[in-house]
C-alpha positions as CSV (number, residue, x, y, z in Angstrom):
1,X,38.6,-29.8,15.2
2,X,37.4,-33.3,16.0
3,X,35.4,-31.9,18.8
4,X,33.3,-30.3,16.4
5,X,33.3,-32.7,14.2
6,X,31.7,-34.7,16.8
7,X,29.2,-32.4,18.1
8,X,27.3,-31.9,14.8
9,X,27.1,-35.7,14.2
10,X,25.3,-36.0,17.5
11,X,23.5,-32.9,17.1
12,X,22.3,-34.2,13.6
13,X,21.7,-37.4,15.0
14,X,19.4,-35.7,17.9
15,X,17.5,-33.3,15.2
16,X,16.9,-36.7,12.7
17,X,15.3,-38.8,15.5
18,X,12.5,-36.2,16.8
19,X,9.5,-38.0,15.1
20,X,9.3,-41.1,13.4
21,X,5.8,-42.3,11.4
22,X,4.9,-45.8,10.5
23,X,1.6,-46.7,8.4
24,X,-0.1,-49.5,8.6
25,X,-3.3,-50.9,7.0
26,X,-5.6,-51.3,9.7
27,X,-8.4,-54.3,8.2
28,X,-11.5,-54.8,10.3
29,X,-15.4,-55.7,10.7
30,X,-17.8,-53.0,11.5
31,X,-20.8,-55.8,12.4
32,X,-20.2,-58.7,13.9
33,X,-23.0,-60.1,12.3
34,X,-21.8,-59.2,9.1
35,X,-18.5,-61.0,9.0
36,X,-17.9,-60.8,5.1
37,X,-18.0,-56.9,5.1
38,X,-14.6,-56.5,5.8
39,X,-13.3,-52.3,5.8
40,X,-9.8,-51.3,5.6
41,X,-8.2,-48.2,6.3
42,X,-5.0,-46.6,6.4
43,X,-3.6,-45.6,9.9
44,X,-0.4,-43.7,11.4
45,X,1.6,-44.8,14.1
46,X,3.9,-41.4,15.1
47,X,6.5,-41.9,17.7
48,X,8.3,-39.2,19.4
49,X,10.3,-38.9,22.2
50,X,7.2,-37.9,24.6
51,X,4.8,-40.6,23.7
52,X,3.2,-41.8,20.4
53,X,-0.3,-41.8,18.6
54,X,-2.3,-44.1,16.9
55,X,-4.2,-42.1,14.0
56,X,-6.1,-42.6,10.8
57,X,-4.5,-41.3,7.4
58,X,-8.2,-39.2,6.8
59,X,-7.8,-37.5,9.8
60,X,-4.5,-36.6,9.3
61,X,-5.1,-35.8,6.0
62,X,-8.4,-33.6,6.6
63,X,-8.1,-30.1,7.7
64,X,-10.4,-29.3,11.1
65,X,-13.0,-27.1,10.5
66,X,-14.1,-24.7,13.2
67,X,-17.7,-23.5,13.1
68,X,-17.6,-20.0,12.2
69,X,-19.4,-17.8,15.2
């Protein structure tokens, strides 16, 4: 019994820790020269066990849209 008990804490533990997504608010100046015109933009950091990407929150938010043939 504790055998099992065992096994589906780590396999729950293994299923919870597949992806993991922090957001961060990304501030920054488009022109140099214009130094004042400051932009900000939500981006997502996802981890997962293969590697991580850096994204912005309107991409992932935006369907693609394939140009119909």
């Amino acid at each position: 019994m504790k055998k099992y008990i065992l096994l589906s804490c780590l396999l729950s533990l293994a299923v919870h820790a597949q992806e993991t997504r922090f957001i961060y608010e990304y501030e920054f100046v488009p022109d140099i020269h214009q130094k004042d015109k400051k932009k900000r933009e939500l981006m997502a950091l996802d981890t997962t066990p293969g590697g991580s990407s850096f994204r912005s929150m309107y991409a992932i938010k935006t369907p693609i849209r394939l140009p119909m043939r």
